[in-house]
N, C-alpha and C positions, 0 to 999 in steps of 0.2 A: 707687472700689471699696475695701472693707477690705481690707488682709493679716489674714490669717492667724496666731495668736498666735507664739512665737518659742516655744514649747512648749508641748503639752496636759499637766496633769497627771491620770494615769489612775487609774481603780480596777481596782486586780488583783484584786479578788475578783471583781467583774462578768468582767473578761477570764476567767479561770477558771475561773466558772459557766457562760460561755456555751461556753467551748471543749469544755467536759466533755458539757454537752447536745446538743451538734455531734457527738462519740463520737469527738472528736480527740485523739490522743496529743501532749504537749508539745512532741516533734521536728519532727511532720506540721504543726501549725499554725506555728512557727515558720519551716519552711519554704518552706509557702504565701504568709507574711507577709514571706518574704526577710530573715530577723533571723535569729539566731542561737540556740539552745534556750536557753543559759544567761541571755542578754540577757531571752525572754520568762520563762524562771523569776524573772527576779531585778524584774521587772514585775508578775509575779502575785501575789510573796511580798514585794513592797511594798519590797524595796532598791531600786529605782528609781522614783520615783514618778511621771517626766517623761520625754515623750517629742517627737522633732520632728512635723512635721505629716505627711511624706512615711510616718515610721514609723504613725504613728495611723492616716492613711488605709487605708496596708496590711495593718494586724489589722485595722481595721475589714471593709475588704473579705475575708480571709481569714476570720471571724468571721460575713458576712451579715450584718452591723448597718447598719440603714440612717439610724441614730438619733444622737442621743452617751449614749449607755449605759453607755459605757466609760468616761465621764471620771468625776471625782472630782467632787461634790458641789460644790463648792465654784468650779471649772469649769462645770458645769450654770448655777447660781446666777450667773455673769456673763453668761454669754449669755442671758440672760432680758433 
């Protein structure tokens, strides 16, 4: 069985885009996704580019993405 990477690196603009189409406020998803507002601000606004898997999964899930949408291009582009 694979692990799991030791960090996804994400795109905060997808994060974002999708939270804003959802009609969530930065606080409300943050604390759907059990992180902290500033931690996802500084996610979206790209001073953080990397997250663990336990965090990914849980914007993922707070987010409804059932995809990797959220990772950075470059992310995508290995898992192929």
């Amino acid at each position: 069985m694979e692990r799991p990477p030791a960090t996804y690196q994400v795109n905060g603009a997808a994060i974002r885009t999708r939270r804003k189409e959802l009609g969530m406020g930065l606080a409300e998803c943050a604390a759907a996704a059990g992180i902290s507002r500033p931690y996802l601000s500084q996610l979206e606004l790209a001073h953080r580019r990397h997250t663990r898997p336990p965090i990914y999964a849980a914007l993922r899930t707070a987010l409804r993405v059932t995809d990797d949408s959220l990772l950075a291009i470059e992310d995508q582009l290995s898992k192929e």
